[in-house]
C-alpha positions as CSV (number, residue, x, y, z in Angstrom):
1,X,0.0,0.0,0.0
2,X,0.8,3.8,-0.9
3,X,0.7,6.9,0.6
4,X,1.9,10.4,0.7
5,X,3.2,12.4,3.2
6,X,4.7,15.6,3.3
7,X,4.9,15.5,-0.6
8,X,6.6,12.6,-0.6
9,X,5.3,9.5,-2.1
10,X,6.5,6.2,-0.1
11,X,5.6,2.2,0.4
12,X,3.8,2.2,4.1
13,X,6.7,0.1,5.6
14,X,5.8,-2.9,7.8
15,X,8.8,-2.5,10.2
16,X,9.4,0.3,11.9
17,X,11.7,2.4,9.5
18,X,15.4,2.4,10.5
19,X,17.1,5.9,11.7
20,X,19.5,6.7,8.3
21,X,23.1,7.0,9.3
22,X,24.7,10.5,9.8
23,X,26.8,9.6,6.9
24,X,24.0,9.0,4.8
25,X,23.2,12.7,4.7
26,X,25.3,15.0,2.5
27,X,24.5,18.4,4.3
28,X,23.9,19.9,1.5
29,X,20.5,20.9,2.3
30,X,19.9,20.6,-1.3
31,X,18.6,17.6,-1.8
32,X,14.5,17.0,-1.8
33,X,13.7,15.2,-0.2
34,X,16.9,14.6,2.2
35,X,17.2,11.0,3.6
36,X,16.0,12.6,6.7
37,X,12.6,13.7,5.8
38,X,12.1,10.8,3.8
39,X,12.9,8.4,7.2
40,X,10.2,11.2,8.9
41,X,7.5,10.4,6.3
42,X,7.8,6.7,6.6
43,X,7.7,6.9,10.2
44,X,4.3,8.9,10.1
45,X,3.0,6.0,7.8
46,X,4.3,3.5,10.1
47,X,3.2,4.7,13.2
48,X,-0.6,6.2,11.3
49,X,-0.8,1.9,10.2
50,X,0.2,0.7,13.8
51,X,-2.9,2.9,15.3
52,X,-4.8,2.2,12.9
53,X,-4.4,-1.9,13.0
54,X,-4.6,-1.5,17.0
55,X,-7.6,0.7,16.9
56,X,-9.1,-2.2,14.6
57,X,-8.0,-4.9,17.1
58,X,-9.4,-3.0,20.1
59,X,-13.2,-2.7,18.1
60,X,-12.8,-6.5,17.2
């Protein structure tokens, strides 16, 4: 499943996404989306689908 957060069009991931490495980042600030707000959309997704499925177990 697909979503978009932030502009940013991602997978919703099933794990909670992994911190990127400080090396991973340039520091540029030129780059859009940066590793770093792509790693902040995911985690959005991931944590919006976690509520989500445990609001869904809760009314079950």
């Amino acid at each position: 499943m697909f979503t978009t957060i932030n502009g940013i069009r991602l997978r919703i991931p099933t794990e909670e996404p992994v911190a990127p490495e400080s090396s991973d980042c340039c520091g540029s600030g030129s780059c859009c989306p940066c590793v770093w707000d792509y790693y902040r959309a995911e985690q959005k997704a991931w944590l919006a689908q976690k509520e989500q499925k445990q609001e869904q177990e809760s009314n079950q």
